[in-house]
Structure formats: C-alpha cells, structure tokens
C-alpha positions in Angstrom: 15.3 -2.3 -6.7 17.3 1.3 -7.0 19.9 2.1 -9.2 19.7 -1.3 -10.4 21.3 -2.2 -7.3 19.3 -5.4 -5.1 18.3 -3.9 -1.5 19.5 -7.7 0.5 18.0 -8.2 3.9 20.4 -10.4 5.7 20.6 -12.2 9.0 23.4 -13.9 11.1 22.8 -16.1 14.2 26.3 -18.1 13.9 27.6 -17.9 17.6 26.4 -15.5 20.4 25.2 -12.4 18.5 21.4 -12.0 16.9 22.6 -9.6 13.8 20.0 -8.7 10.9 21.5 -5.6 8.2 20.6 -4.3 4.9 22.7 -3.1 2.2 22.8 -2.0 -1.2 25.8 -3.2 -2.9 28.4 -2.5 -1.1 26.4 0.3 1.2 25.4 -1.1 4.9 22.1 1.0 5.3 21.4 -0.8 8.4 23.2 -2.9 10.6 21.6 -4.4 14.1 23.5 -6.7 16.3 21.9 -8.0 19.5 24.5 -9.3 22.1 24.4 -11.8 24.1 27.3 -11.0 26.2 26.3 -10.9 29.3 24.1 -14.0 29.1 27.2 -15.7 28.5 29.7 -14.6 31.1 28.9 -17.0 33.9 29.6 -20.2 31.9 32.7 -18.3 30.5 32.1 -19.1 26.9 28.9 -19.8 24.9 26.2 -22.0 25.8 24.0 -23.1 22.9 21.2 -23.6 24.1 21.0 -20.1 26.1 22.4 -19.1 22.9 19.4 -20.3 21.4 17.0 -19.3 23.2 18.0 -15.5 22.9 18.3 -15.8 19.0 14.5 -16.9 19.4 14.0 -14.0 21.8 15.8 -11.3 19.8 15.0 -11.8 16.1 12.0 -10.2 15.5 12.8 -7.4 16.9 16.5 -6.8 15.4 14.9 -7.5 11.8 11.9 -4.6 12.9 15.0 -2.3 13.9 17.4 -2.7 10.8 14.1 -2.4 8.5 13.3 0.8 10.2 17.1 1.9 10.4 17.5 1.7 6.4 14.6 3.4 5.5 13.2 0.8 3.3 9.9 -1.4 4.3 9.7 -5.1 3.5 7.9 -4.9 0.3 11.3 -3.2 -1.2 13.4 -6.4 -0.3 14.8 -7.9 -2.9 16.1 -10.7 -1.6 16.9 -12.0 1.7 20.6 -13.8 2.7 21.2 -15.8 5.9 24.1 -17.7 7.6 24.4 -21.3 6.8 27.5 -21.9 8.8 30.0 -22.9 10.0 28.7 -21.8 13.6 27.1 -23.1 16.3 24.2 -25.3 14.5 21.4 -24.7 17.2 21.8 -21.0 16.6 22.0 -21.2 13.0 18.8 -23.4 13.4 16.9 -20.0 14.5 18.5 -17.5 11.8 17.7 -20.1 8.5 14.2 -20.4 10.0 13.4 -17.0 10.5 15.0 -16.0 7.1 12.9 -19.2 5.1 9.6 -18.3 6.6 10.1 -14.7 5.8 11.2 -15.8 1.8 7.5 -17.6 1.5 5.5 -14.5 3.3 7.3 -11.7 1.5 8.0 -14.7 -1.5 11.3 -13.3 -2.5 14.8 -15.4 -2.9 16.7 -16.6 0.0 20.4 -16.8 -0.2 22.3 -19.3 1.9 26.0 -17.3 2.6 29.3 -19.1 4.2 30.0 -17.2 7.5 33.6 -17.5 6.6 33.2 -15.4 3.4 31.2 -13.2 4.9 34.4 -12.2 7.0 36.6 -12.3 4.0 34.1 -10.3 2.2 33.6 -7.6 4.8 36.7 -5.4 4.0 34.8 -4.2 1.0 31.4 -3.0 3.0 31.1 0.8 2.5 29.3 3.2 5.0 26.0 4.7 4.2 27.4 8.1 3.5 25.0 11.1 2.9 27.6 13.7 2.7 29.5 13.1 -0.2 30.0 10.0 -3.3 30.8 6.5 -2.3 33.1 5.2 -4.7 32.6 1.6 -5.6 35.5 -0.4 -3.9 37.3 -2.9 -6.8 40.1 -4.3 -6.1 42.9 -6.2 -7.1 43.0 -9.8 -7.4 44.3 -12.3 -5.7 44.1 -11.4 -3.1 44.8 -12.7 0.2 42.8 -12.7 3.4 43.5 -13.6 6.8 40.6 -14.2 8.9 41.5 -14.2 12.7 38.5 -14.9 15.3 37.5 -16.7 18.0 36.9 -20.2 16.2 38.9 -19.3 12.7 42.6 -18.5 11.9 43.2 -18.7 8.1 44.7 -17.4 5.2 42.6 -17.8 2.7 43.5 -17.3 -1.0 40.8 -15.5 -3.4 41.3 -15.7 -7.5 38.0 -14.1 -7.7 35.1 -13.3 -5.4 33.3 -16.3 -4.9 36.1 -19.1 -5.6 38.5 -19.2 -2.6 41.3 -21.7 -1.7 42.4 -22.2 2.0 46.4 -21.8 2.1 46.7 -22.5 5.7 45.2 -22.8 9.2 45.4 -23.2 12.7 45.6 -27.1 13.5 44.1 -26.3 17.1 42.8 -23.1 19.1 42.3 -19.8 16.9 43.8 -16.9 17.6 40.8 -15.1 19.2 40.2 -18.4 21.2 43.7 -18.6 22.5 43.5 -15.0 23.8 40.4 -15.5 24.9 41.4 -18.0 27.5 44.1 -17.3 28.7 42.7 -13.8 29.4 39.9 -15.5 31.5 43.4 -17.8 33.2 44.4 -13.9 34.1 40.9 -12.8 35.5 39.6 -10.6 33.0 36.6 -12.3 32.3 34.7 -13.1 28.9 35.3 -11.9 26.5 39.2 -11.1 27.3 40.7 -10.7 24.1 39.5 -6.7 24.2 40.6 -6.9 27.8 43.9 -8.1 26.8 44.2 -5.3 24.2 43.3 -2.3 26.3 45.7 -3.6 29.2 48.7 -4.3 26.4 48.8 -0.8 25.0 51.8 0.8 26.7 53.3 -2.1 27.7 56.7 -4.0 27.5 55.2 -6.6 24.9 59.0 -8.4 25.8 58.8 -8.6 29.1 57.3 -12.5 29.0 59.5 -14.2 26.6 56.9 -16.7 24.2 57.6 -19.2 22.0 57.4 -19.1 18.2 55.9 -22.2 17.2 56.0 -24.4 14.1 59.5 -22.8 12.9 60.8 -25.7 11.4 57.1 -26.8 9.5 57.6 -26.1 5.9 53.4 -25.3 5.5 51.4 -21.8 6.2 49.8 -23.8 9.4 49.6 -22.4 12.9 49.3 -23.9 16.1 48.2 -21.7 19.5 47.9 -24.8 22.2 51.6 -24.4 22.8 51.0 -20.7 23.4 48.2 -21.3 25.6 50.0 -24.1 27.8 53.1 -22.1 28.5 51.0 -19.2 29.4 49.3 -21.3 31.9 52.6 -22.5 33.3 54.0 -19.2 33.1 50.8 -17.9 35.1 51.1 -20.4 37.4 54.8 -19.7 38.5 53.8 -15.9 39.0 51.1 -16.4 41.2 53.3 -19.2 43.2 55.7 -16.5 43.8 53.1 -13.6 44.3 53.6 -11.7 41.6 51.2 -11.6 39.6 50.0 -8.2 40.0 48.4 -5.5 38.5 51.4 -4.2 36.3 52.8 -7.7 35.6 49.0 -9.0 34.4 49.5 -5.8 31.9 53.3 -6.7 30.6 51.6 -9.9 30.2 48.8 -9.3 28.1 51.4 -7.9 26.2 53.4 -10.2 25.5 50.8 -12.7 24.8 49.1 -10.8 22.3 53.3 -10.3 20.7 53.5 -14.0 21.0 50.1 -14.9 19.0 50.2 -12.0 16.2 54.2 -12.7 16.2 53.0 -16.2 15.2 50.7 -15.1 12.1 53.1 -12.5 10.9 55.7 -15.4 10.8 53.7 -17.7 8.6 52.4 -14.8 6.8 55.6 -13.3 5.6 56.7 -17.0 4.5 53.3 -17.4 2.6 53.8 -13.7 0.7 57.3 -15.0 -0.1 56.4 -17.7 -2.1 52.9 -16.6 -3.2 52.2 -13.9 -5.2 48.6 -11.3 -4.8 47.9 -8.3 -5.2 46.6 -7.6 -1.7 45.8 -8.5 1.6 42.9 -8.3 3.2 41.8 -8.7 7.6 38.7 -9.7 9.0 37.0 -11.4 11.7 36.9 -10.4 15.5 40.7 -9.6 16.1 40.7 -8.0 13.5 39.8 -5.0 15.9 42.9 -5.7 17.6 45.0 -2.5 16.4 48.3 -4.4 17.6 47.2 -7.1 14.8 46.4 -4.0 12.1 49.9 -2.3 12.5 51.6 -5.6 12.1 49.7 -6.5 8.7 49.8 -2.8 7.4 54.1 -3.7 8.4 53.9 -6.7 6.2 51.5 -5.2 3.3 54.3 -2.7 3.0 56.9 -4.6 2.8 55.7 -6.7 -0.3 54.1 -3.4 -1.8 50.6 -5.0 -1.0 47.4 -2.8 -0.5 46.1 -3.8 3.0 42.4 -3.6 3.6 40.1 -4.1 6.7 36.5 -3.4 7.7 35.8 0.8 8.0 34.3 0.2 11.2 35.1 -2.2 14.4 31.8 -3.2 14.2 32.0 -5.0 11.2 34.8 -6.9 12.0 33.1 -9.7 14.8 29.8 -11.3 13.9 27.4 -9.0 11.9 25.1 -9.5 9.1 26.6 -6.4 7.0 29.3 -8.8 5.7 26.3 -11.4 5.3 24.4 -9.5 3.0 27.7 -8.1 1.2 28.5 -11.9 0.4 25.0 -12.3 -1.1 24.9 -9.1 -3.2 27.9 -11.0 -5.0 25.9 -14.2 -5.6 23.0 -11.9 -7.3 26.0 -10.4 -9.6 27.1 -14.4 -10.6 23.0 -14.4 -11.4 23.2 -17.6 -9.6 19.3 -19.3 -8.9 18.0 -19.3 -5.5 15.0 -21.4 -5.7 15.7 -23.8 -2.5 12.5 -24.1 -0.3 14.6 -25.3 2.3 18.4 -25.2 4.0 20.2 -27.6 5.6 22.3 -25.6 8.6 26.8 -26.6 8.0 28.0 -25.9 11.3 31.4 -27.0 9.9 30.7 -25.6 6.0 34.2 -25.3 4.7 35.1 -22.3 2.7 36.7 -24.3 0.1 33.2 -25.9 -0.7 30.9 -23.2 -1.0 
C-alpha cells in the first residue's frame, strides 16, 4: 500500500466483455477489457454460454495484462474486487471464481461490488496522469445519477457513496436495448446503438415524428416498448413503399435516438423539479452517446447542477475501472471482507447492496 492508498485489483465478467483494472483511489493505473464482439454478432445479442466460454478463455490473460499495464506485481495487491451482479449469472460465474481462487493464493480480501454502482461510481475514476497533479474528485451530495445501458435505465438517488435509493426506471426495454434493436430492425448489425449515433449526427432528428411516452404518469418511470413497436411499424411502411434508403435510414436513426433521450430528459426534468441535489451524474454504455451528454449538460444547467461523466468513453460500457473504484470506497467504510465464498445476483438490486 502507497500513500496510504489500497492498490485494488478488480474484475468484471457481467455480460459480453472479460475486463480486469487496477487503481489507486480514484487513479485507473490499468484497465484491460477483452471483447467479445464479434463472437456475438451472429446470434445478434449475447449468448451465455459462448459468453462463458470466452470469459474462461480470456481471464488469465487480461489479469497478466492489466498487472503488467500498472506497474505493480501481485504481491503489491491489496485487495481484490469482483462483479457480483446483476449480469448474466454464467458469466459472472467465471469472474467470482477467478477472483476467490486468486484471494486464497495471494490470501488477500475479496470485495463483492454491485455492477450498478460500479456505473454510478465511474464518473469519479481519474486518469493515471504522469504529467501534472491529480486532484482528488469530491463532490457534492445528493447527487443524482442516471445510468442508461443496454439492460439498465435509472435514476438513481445517492445521499452518500454507498447508500443509494432508486427514483425511477424503465418498466420494460432500456434505453441501450431499445436502440439496440431497432438498429439491428434497420440493418446495422450488433451492436447498433454506436451505429445509430454515427449515422444521426447531421441529421434532421424531426424528420420521423416519435411518441413521448408516459406523459400523463405522475412517477419518474420510463417505458421504450412503445418506442420500439412504432419504429417497427414505421420501418415497415418505409420499406413497403421503397423508401427506406440510405439517407432516410440516417434521418431515422435520428429521430429515434431524439425520441429515446427526448424520453429521459422528460422524466428527468420532472424529477429535478421536485427533487432537490447537488448534481448529476451519467454512466453506463450510452453514456458515450454525445447526443445523450449535450442533452444532460442542457438540463444540469438549467437547475444550476454540476454534470459529471466518465473522462474516457471507455469507462462508460462494462469495465472493471468503475469495479475497483466501487471497492476502494468499501475499504474507506472499513467494512470486513472475510467471506470464503460468493453467491453470483444476476438481478442484485442497487437498493440492497
């Protein structure tokens, strides 16, 4: 341990993507994701057991990489922090594995981290900056985070890091998800949510008129199914007619990704109105989406909120940076990690961490 600060060895196999980091407090020193992308594109979503079987595959070597990436060897871990869930519980099968049998070889403390905080947690990793000071990041609480992925749309409240309270969700298909497939409905493959982005910049984002649901629901909920049906209707009359090409796919992107972040920024601005934080705070895979950044920094500004996301793209999908963020908090709490064993949560909600 340096500068009294825990050196965390952490690993995430919660969907598609082997990831193993280490940080220092808030510094990511390392950070090694192994995709499984192209594995996956011919079912057009995850499989788990192929999903499975490349976490197994990819591992070892990921944790060899970060280790050598950080500069630190094993015997300098302090602790080690793996993915419980929620995710896909065969893949978190192979991550809590690893991560156990490791903690009795190297005997050192496992922590088990909430996937979802790692997400809300990863707008406070800081690069591993040789060039000048790193300032430690503390901010202002409440605060409020919206998590928008590919399983998980959320606003999440946080009181204090560690203690979170879930103010509303999607009652169906996430954001991520609902781009996601009706991107694949258009052709563009898996995954189509950056598809969709990259085709959408430029475009007329009114040119598909969508819906606005749950207007009259007096909750923070959201709801994307109806989104994702009348896009496949509205799909489905273009190509009737023969028009659904290459300039009309791109005005629709568009407008779909208008209609889904139009939807969020809705129930977010009613949330703000009658909640009060300090600031707000995006993470998770669409959080990449810069559409979906300029609409919350719109929003932030408009309550006088500080708006924070991950410094890098890369640490907004899957990663274990965030994961060994979260767990460099639980050592602060000087909580007791003595468990010889950990039961995988595929559905572990964040309100029961």
């Amino acid at each position: 341990m340096k500068n009294n600060l825990p050196i965390i060895l952490a690993i995430d196999t919660s969907c598609d993507e082997t990831s193993v980091a280490v940080v220092q407090g808030q510094k990511v020193l390392s950070n090694v994701v192994a995709s499984q992308i192209d594995l996956h594109k011919q079912y057009g979503g995850v499989f788990p057991t192929v999903a499975k079987q490349a976490h197994k595959d990819n591992i070892e070597p990921t944790i060899l990489a970060a280790l050598k990436r950080s500069g630190f060897t094993k015997q300098e871990i302090d602790y080690l922090a793996v993915t419980r869930g929620p995710g896909l519980a065969p893949a978190l099968e192979i991550g809590i594995q690893k991560t156990l049998e490791l903690g009795k070889v190297w005997n050192i403390p496992v922590i088990p981290i909430n996937h979802i905080e790692g997400h809300i947690i990863s707008v406070l990793n800081q690069a591993n900056s040789k060039t000048k000071k790193v300032e430690i990041i503390k901010p202002q609480l409440p605060a409020l985070s919206v998590i928008a992925s590919g399983g998980h749309t959320e606003f999440i409240l946080m009181e204090k890091i560690g203690e979170y309270k879930k103010l509303g969700a999607t009652l169906d298909d996430a954001a991520g998800e609902c781009l996601d497939k009706v991107g694949r409905l258009l052709g563009l493959g898996y995954p189509a949510g950056p598809v969709v982005e990259k085709l959408a910049k430029n475009r007329d984002p009114k040119s598909h008129p969508f819906p606005l649901p749950m207007t009259t629901s007096k909750d923070y909920n959201m709801s994307f199914s109806g989104i994702k049906t009348h896009s496949r209707k509205a799909i489905n009359k273009l190509e009737e007619a023969d028009k659904l090409d290459k300039n009309t796919i791109a005005d629709f992107c568009a407008s779909l990704q208008y209609g889904v972040f139009r939807h969020i920024i809705y129930k977010l601005d009613k949330l703000l109105s009658e909640n009060t934080v300090k600031e707000i705070w995006l993470g998770g895979g669409v959080a990449a989406n810069q559409s979906l950044r300029k609409e919350l920094r719109k929003i932030a500004k408009k309550f006088n909120l500080k708006f924070r996301t991950p410094y890098s793209k890369k640490l907004c999908g899957d990663n274990a940076a965030m994961i060994g963020l979260a767990a460099y908090y639980k050592t602060q709490a000087k909580k007791n990690f003595t468990a010889k064993s950990i039961d995988r949560k595929p559905h572990w909600s964040i309100e029961n961490i």
